[in-house]
C-alpha positions in Angstrom: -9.4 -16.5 19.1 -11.8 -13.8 16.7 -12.5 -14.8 13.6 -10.6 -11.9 12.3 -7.4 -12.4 14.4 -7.8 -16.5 13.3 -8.0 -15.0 9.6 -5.1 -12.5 9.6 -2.5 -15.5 11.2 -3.4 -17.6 8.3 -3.0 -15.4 6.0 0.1 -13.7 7.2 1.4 -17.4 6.7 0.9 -17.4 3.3 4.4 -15.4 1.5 3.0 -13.0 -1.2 5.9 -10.3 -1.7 5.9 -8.3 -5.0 8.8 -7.7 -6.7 9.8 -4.9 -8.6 12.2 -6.4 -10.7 9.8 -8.7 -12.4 6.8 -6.0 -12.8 6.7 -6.8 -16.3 4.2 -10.1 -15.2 1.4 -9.4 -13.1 1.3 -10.5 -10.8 5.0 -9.8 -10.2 5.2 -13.3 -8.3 3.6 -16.4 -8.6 3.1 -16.4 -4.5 0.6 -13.8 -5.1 -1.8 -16.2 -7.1 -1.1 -18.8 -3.9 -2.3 -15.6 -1.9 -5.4 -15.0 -3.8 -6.5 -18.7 -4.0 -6.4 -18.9 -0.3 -9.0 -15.6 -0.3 -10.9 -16.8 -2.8 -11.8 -20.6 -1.0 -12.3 -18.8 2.0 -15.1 -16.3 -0.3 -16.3 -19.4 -1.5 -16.7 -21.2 2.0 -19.0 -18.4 3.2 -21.4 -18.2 0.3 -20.4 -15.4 -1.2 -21.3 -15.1 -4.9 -19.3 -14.7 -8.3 -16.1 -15.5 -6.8 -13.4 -15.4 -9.2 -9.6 -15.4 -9.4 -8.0 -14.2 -12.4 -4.5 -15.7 -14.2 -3.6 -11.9 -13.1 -4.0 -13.0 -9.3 -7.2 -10.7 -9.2 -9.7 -11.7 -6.6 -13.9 -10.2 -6.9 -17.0 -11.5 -5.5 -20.2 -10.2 -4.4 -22.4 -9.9 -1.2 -26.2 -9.7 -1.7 -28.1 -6.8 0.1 -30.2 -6.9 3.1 -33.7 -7.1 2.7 -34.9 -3.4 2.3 -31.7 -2.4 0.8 -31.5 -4.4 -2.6 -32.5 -1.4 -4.8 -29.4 0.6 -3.5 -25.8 1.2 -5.3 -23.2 -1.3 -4.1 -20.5 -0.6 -1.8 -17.4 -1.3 -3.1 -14.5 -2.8 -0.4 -10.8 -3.2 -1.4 -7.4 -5.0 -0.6 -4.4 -5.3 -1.9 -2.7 -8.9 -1.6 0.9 -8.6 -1.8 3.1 -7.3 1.0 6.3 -5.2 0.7 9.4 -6.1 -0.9 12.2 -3.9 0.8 12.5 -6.8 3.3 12.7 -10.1 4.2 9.1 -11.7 4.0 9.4 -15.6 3.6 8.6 -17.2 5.6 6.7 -15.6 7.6 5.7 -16.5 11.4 3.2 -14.6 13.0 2.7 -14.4 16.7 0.6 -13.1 19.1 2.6 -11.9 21.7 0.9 -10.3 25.1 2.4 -6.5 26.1 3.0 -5.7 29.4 4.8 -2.4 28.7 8.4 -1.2 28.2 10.3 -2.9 25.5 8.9 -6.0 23.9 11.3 -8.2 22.3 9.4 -10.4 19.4 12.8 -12.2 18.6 15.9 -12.4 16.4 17.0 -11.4 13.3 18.4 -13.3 10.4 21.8 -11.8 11.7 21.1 -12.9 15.6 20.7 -9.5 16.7 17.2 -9.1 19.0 14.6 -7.2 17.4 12.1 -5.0 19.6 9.1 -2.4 19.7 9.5 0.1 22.6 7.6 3.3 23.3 10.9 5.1 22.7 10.2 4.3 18.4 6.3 3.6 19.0 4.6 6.1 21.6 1.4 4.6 20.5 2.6 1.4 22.4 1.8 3.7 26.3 -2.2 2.8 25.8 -1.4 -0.5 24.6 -0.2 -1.6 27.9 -2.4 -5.0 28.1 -3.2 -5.8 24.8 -2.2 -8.2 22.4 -0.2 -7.4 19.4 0.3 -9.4 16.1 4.1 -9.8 15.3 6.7 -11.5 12.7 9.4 -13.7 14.8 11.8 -10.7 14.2 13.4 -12.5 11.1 10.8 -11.0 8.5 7.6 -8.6 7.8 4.7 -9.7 9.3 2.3 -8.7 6.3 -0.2 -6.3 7.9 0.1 -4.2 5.1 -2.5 -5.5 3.9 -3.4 -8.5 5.0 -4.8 -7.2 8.0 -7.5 -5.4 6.1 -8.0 -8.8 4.0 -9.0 -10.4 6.7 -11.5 -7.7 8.0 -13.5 -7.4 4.7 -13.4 -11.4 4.8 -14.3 -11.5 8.2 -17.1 -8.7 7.6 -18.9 -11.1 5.3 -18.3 -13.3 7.4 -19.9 -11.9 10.4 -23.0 -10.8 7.5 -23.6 -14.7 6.9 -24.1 -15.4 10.8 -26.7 -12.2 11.6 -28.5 -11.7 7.6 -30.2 -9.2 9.2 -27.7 -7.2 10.0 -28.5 -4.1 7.1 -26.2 -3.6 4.0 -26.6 -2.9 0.4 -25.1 -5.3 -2.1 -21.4 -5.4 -1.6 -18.4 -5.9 -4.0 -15.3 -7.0 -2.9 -11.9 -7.0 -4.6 -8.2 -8.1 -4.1 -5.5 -7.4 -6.2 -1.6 -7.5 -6.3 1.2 -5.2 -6.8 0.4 -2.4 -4.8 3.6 -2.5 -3.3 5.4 -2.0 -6.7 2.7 0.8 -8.0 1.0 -1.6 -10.3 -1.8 -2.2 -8.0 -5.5 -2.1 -9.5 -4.5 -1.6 -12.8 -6.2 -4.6 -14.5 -9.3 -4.7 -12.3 -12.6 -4.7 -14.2 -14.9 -2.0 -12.5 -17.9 -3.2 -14.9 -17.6 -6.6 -13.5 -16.5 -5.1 -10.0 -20.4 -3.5 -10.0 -19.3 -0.2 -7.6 -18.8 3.3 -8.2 -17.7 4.0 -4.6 -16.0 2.9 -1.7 -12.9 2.3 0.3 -9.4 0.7 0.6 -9.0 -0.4 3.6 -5.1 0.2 3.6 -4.2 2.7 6.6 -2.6 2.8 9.8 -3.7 3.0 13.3 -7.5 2.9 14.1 -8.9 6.0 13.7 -7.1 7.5 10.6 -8.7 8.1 7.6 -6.9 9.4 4.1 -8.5 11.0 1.1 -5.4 12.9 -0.1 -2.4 11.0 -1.4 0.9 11.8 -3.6 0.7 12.1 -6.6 3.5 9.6 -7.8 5.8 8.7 -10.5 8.8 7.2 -11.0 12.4 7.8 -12.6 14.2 5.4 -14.6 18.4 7.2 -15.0 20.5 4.8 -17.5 24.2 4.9 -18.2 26.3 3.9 -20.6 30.4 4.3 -19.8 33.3 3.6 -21.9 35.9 0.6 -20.4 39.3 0.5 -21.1 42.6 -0.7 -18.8 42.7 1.8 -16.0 46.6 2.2 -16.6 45.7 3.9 -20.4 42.2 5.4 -19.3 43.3 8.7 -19.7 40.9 10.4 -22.2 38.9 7.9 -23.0 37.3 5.9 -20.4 33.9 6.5 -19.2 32.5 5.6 -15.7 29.1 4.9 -16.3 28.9 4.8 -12.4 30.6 7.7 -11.5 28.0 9.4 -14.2 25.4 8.4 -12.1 26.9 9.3 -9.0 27.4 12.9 -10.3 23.5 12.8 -11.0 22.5 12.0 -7.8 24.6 14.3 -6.6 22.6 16.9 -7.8 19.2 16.1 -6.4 18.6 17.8 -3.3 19.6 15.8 -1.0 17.1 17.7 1.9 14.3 16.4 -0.3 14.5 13.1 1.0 12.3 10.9 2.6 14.0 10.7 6.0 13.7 14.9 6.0 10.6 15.7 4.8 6.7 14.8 6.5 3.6 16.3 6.2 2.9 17.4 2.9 7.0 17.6 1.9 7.2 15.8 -1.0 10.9 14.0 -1.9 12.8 12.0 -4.3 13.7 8.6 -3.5 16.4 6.5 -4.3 15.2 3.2 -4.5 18.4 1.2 -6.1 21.1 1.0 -8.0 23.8 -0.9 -9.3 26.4 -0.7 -11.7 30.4 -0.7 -13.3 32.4 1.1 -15.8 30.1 0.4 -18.8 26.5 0.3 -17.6 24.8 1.7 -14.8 21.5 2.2 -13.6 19.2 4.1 -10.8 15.4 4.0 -10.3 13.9 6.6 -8.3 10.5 7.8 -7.2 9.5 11.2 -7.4 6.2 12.1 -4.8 4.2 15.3 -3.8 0.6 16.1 -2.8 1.0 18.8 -5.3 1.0 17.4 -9.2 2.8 20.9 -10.0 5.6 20.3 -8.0 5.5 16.7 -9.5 6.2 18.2 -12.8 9.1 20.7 -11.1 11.0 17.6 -10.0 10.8 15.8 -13.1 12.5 19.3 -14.7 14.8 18.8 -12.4 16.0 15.7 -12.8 15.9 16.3 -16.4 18.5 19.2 -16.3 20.5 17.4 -13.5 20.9 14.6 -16.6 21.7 16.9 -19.1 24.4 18.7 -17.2 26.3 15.5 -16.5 26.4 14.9 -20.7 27.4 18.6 -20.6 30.2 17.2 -18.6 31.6 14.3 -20.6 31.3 16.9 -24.0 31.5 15.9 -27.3 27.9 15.4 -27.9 27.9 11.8 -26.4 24.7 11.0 -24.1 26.2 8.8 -21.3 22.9 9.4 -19.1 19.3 9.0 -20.4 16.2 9.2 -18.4 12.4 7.4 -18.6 9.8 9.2 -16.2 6.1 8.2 -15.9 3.4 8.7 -14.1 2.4 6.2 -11.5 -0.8 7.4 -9.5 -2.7 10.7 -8.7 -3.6 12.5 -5.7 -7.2 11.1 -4.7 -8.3 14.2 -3.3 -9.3 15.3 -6.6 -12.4 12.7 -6.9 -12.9 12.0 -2.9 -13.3 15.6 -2.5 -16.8 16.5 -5.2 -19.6 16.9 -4.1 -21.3 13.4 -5.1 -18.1 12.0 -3.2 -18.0 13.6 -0.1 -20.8 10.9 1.8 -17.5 9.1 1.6 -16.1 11.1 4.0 -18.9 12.2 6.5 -19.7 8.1 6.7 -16.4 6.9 7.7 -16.4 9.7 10.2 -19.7 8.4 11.5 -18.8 4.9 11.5 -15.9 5.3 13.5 -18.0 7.6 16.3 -20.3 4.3 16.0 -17.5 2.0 17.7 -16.5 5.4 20.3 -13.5 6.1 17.5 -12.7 9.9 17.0 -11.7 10.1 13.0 -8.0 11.6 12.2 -7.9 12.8 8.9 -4.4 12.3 7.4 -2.6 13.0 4.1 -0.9 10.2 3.0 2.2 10.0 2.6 2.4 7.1 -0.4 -0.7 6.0 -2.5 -3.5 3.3 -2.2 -5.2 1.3 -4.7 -7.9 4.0 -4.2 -5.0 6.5 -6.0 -5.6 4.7 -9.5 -9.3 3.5 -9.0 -11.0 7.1 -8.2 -9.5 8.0 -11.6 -10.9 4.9 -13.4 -14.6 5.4 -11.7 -14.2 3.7 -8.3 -14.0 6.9 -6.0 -12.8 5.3 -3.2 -11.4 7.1 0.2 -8.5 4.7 2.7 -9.5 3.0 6.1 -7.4 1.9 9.0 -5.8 -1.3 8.8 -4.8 -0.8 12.3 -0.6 -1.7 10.9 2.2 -0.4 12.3 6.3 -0.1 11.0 5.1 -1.1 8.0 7.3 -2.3 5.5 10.0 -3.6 8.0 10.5 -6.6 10.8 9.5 -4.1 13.4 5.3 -4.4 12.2 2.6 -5.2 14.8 -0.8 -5.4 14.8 -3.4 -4.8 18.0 -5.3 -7.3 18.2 -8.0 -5.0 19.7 -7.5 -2.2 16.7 -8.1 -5.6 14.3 -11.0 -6.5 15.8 -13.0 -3.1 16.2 -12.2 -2.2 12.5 -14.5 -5.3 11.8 -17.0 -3.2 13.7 -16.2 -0.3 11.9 -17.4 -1.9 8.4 -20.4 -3.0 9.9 -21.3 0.0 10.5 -20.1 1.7 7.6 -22.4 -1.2 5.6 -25.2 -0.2 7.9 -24.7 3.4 6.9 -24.7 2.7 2.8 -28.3 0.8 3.2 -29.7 4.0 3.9 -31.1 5.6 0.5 -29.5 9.2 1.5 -25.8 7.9 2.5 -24.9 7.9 -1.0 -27.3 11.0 -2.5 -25.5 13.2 -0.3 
């Protein structure tokens, strides 16, 4: 077994779901500091210097340069340590399971039903046909996002400690939690980080590479109804429900996730709950363009005051709280100063016989907040897929090569002109 594919089962292991309900704490959960204490002894076993874990569940340390390449700006390397919260994801039991092609069933569900990956849902699967692929037992996530690109940063310095002469500048490394839940690397300290540049490494298949993201916020809808016996309601009662029902019912409902792609941008529902006196919704609101950000919020504004229009008499059964989440990181990645971000990940991958696929993301990385906050950082493959959901794998092979992929992108930064470009 690769050190990396060793690394990623072990940590996989280890549950570290956010949770957006308690995003008041960072970390949202206190299985996120178990997370980061794994990380951080397995920093500290390779030599790695200023390790540190914060009471925030933030994880730094640093790599020394080559020799030749001390005098050079630090590349700066980023993870994020929670996984998603949508699903199931404790425990989790990763496997490695071989695929022969066709349907691959990786087990059952908590409700008994079989769970399986099939080229019908993952064409990607038809030149996988040998390979071995990194699953859950079917009864939870397996974690890839984004403890598959944990392990490959770890697993980088770890392959830097066996060959020191393999050529990098001085590295920094960081893992932090709640990117799930938008929070993400809020609280980092970029003076005691030490980079100006670098990457998440965050993405999807092998190959893909993301310097444009939504820009995000999100949209908190609060109601407050009138109760009273239903057989005397008449005229006074107040569904605080059925106010946000009629609110919902006048976003447009084609502007959802499961109809738009590309560079659509949507509202999302992501829950609600509720009865006849109080009621509540929390939605996100993304686009590529921060324009048509600001169109959807008037909409949703409007939508709210036309349903107190409807009640009359002044009374404001729906209020609303919208703010800003994260920004499109095309606006830093793309300057001039930035763009060696770019053309080196694109080499790197060439390196390893990759062909780069730039895509615009359709969420936000770490790198969303960071390249605003003075780490301009572009998104590498993870190598996940069906993210968010019991359906994830990871290739073993796409795992391993995006190891190789970092080495050379290292190799690349201890090279005076990489980042003067």
């Amino acid at each position: 077994m690769s050190d990396v594919l060793d690394r990623f089962l072990r940590y996989c292991a280890v549950p570290s779901q956010s949770n957006p309900l308690t995003a008041d704490a960072v970390p949202s959960t206190a299985s996120q500091l178990d997370m980061a204490n794994v990380v951080a002894a397995d920093l500290r076993a390779l030599g790695a210097q200023d390790v540190t874990v914060t009471p925030n569940a933030y994880v730094t340390a640093h790599w020394p340069a080559s020799a030749g390449a001390e005098g050079l700006p630090a590349l700066g390397l980023c993870c994020h340590l929670d996984t998603a919260w949508q699903t199931y994801g404790d425990p989790v039991r990763p496997q490695v399971r071989h695929y022969d092609g066709d349907t691959l069933t990786i087990g059952r569900g908590r409700d008994g039903r079989e769970v399986a990956i099939s080229p019908a849902t993952n064409p990607q699967l038809e030149h996988m046909v040998g390979w071995d692929l990194v699953t859950s037992d079917g009864t939870s996530l397996l974690g890839g996002d984004d403890k598959a690109g944990v392990a490959m940063v770890v697993s980088l310095l770890a392959r830097l400690r066996q060959d020191p002469t393999l050529p990098h500048p001085r590295l920094a490394v960081a893992f932090v939690p709640d990117e799930e839940i938008g929070h993400g690397a809020a609280l980092l300290d970029l003076e005691e980080f030490g980079a100006s540049f670098g990457y998440t490494i965050d993405g999807g298949p092998l190959g893909e590479f993301c310097y444009e993201t939504f820009n995000a916020a999100e949209a908190k809808v609060r109601a407050s109804g009138t109760s009273v016996h239903t057989g005397t309601a008449k005229g006074i009662m107040v569904n605080a429900s059925e106010a946000v029902m009629r609110f919902h019912a006048m976003i447009p409902a084609q502007e959802r996730p499961e109809y738009t792609e590309g560079y659509e941008g949507f509202y999302y529902l992501e829950r609600m709950e509720g009865n006849c006196e109080e009621a509540r919704a929390d939605y996100i609101i993304r686009d590529h363009d921060q324009a048509k950000v600001e169109s959807r919020k008037d909409v949703m504004r409007r939508a709210v005051d036309l349903v107190n229009q409807t009640y009359g008499g002044g009374r404001e059964v729906l209020t609303i709280q919208i703010e800003d989440q994260y920004h499109n990181l095309a606006n830093v990645v793309t300057r001039p100063e930035y763009r060696h971000l770019i053309e080196n990940a694109r080499t790197a991958y060439a390196k390893v016989g990759q062909q780069m696929r730039c895509v615009p993301m359709r969420g936000g990385t770490d790198g969303s907040q960071l390249s605003f906050r003075g780490f301009a950082c572009a998104n590498l493959s993870a190598c996940y897929y069906n993210a968010h959901g019991v359906r994830e794998f990871v290739p073993v092979p796409e795992l391993e090569a995006m190891v190789d992929v970092l080495q050379e992108l290292a190799a690349l930064y201890a090279r005076p002109q990489a980042a003067a470009r």
